[in-house]
DRENMAR-221237 format. One line per field, with one value per atom (N, C-alpha, C): residue number from 1; atom name; z, x, y. Coordinates in nm, 4 decimals, m for minus. Each point is the difference from the previous one (the first is absolute). Example, Ala and Ser with C-alpha at 12.3 -4.5 7.8 and 13.67 -1.06 7.14 Angstrom:
BEGIN
seq	(1  1  1  2  2  2)
atom	(N  CA  C  N  CA  C)
up	(0.7800  0.0000  0.0000  m0.0720  0.0060  0.0730)
east	(1.3190  m0.0890  0.0900  m0.0350  0.0820  m0.0770)
north	(m0.5690  0.1190  0.1200  0.1050  0.1190  0.1090)
# end
This chain:
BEGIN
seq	(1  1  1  2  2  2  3  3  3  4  4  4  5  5  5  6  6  6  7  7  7  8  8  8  9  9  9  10  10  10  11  11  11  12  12  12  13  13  13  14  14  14  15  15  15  16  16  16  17  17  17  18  18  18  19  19  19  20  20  20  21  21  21  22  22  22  23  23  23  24  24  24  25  25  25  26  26  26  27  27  27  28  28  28  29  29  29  30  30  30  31  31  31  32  32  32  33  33  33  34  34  34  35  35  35  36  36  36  37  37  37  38  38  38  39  39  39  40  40  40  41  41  41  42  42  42  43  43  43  44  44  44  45  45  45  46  46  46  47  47  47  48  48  48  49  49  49  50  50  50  51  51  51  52  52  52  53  53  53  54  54  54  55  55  55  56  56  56  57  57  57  58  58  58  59  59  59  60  60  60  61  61  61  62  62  62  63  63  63  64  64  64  65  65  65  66  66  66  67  67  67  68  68  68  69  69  69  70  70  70  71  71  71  72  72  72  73  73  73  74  74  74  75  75  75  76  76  76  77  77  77  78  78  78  79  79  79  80  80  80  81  81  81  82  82  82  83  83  83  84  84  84  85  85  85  86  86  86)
atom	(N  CA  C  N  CA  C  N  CA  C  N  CA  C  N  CA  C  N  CA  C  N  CA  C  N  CA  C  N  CA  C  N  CA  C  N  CA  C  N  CA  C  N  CA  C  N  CA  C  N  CA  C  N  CA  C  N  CA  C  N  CA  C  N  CA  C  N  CA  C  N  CA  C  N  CA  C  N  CA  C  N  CA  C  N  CA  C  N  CA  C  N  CA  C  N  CA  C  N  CA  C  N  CA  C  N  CA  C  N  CA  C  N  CA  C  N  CA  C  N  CA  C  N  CA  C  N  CA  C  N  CA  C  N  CA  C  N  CA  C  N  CA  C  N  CA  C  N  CA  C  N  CA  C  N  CA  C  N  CA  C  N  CA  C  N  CA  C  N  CA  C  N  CA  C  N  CA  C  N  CA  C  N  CA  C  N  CA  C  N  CA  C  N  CA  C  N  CA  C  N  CA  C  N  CA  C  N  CA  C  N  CA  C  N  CA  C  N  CA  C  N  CA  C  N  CA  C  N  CA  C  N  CA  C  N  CA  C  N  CA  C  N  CA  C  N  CA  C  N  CA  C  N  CA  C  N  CA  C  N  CA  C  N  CA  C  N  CA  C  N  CA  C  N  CA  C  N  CA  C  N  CA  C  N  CA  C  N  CA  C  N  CA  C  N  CA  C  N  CA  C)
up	(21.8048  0.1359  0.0829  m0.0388  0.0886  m0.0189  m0.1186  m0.0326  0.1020  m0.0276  0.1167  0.1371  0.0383  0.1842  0.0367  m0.0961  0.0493  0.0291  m0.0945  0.0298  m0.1288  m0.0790  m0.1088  m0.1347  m0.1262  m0.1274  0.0519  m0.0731  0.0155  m0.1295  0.0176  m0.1089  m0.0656  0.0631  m0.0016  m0.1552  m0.0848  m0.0857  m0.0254  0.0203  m0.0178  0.0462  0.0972  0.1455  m0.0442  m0.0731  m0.0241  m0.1089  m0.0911  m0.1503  0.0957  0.0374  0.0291  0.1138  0.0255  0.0818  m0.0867  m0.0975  m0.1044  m0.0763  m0.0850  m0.0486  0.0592  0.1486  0.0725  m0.0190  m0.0437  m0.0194  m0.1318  0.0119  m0.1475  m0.0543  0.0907  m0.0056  m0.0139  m0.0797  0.0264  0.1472  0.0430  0.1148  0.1242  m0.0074  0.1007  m0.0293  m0.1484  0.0172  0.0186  m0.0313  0.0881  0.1162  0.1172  0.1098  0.0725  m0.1081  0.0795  m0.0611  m0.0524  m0.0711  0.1260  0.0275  0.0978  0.1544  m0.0046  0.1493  0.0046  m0.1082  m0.0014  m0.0320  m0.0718  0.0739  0.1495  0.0097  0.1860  0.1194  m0.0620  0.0817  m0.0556  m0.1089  m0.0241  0.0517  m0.0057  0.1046  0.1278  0.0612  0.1225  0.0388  m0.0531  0.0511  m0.0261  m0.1142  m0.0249  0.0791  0.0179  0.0903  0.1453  0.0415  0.1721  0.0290  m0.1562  0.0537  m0.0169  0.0962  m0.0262  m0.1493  m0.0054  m0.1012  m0.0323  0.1684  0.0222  m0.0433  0.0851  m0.0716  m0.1665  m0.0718  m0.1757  m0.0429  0.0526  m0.0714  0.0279  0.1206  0.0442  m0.1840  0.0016  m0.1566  0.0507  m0.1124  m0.0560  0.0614  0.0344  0.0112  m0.1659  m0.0280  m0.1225  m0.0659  m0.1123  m0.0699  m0.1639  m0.0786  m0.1261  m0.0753  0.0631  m0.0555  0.0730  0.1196  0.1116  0.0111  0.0279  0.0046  0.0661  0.1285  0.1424  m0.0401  m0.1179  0.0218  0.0870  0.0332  0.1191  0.0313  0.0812  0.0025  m0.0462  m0.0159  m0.0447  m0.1090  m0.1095  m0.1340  m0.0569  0.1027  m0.0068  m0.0989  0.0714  m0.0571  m0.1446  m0.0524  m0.1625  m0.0779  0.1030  m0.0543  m0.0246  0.1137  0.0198  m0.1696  m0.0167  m0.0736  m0.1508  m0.0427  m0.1014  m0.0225  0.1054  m0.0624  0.0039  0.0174  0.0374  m0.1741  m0.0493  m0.1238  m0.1059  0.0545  m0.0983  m0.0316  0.1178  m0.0148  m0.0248  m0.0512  0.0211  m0.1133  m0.0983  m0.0770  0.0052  0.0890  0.0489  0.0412  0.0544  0.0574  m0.1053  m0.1126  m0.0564  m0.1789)
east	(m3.5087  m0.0034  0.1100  0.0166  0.1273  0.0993  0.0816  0.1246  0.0276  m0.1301  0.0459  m0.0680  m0.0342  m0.0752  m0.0268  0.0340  m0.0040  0.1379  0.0258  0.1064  0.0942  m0.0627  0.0907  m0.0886  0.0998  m0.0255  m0.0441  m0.1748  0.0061  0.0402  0.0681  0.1286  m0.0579  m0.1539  m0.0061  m0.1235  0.0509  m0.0788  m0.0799  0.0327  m0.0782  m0.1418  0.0351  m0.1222  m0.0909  0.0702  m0.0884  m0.0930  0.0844  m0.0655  m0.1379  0.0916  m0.1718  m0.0770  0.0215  m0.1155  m0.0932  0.0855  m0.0726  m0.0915  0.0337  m0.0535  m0.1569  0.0344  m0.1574  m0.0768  0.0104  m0.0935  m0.0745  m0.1428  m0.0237  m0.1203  m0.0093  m0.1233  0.0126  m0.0877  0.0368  m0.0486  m0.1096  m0.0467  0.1536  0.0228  0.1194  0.1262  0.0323  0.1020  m0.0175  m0.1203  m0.0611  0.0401  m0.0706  0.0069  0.1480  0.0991  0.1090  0.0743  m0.0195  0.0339  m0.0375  m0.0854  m0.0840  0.0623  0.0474  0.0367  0.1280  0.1043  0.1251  m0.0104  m0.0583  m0.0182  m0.0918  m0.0881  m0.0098  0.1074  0.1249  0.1155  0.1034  m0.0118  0.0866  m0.0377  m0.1395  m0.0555  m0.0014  m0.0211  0.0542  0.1597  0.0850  0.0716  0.0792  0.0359  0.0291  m0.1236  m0.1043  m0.1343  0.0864  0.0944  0.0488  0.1259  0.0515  0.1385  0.0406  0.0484  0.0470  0.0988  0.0251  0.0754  0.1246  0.0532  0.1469  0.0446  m0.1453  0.0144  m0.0145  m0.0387  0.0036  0.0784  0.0896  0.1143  0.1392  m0.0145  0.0914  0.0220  0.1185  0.0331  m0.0343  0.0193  m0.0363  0.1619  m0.0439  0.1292  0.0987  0.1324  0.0286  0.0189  m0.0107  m0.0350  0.0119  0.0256  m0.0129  m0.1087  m0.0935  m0.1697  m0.0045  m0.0494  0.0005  0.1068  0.0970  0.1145  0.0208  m0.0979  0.0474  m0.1427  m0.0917  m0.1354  m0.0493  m0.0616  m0.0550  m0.1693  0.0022  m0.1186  m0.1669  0.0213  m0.1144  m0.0486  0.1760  m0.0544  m0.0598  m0.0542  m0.0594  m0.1249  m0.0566  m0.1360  0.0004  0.0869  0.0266  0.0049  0.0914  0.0612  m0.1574  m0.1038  m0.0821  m0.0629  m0.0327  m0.0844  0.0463  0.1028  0.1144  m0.0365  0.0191  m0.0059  m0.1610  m0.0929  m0.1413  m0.0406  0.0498  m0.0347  0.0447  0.1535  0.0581  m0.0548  m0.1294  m0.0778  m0.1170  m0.0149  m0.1817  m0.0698  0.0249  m0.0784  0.0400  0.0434  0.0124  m0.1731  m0.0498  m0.1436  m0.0471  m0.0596  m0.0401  m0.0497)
north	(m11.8749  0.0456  m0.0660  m0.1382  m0.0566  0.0528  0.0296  0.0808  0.1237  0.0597  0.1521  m0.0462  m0.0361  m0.0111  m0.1663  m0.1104  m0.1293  m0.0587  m0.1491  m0.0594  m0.0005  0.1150  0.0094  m0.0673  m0.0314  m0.0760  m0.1167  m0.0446  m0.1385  m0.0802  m0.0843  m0.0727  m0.1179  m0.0829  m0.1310  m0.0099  0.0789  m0.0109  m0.1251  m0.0976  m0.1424  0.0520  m0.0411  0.0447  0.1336  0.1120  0.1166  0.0004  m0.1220  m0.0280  m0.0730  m0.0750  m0.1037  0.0832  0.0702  0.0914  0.0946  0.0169  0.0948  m0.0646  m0.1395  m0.0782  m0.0620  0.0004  m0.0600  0.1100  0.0921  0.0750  0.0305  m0.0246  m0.0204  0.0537  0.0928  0.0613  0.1564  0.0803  0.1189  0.0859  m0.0868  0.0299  m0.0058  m0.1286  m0.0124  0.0546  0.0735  0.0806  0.1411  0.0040  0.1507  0.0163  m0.1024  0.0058  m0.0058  m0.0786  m0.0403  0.1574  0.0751  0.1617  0.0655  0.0165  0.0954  m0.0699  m0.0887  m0.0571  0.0596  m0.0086  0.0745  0.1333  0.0583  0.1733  0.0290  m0.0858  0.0586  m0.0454  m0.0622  m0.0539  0.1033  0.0476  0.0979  0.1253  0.0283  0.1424  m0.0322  m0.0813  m0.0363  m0.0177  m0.0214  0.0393  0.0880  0.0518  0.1834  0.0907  m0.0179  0.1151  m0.0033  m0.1127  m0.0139  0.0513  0.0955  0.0186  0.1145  0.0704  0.1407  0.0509  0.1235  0.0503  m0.0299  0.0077  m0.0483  m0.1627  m0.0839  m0.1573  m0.0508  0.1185  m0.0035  m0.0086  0.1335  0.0597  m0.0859  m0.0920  m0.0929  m0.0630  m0.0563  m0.0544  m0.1314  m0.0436  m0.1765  m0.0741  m0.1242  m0.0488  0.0067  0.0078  0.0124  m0.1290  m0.0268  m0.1347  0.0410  m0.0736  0.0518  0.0543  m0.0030  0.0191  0.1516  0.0192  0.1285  0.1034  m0.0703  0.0924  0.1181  m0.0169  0.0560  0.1067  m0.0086  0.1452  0.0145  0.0973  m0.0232  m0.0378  m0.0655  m0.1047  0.0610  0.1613  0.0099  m0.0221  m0.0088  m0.0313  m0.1097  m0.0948  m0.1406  0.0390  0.1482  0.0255  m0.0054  0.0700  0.0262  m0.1119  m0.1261  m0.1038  m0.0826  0.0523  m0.1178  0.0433  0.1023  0.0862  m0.0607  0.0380  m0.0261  m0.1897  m0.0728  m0.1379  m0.0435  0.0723  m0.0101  0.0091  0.1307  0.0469  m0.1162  m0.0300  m0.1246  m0.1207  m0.0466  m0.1014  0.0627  0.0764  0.0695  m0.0813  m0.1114  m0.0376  m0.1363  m0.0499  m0.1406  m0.0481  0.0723  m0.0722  0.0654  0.1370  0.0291  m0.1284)
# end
């Protein structure tokens, strides 16, 4: 969600490992799942058609798409972990 409508790539992998790591429960990675899709339906549900289709800043990853394709992207790396908690 940051890439298309925040402050961009977050870079500080240290910090993301160990955020991921405190979590150790399947209960709390449920919840912390379900907290980032009602932040992702919240804020794609607040934005018009015109604010979608706006592109991505360009970067080697994005490369100027336009911001609605976040959804696909979310979908696509959702599936890539789907047997991480399984």
């Amino acid at each position: 969600m940051e890439v298309a409508f925040g402050r961009g790539w977050d870079m500080y992998f240290k910090e993301l490992m160990a955020q991921a790591r405190a979590v150790t429960t399947l209960e709390e990675a449920t919840r912390s799942m379900g907290h980032a899709f009602d932040n992702a339906v919240d804020v794609i549900g607040g934005l018009s058609e015109e604010q979608l289709m706006r592109a991505m800043p360009e970067d080697p990853i994005v490369d100027g798409l336009p911001k609605m394709s976040v959804i696909n992207q979310i979908v696509d790396h959702t599936a890539h972990h789907r047997c991480t908690l399984g």
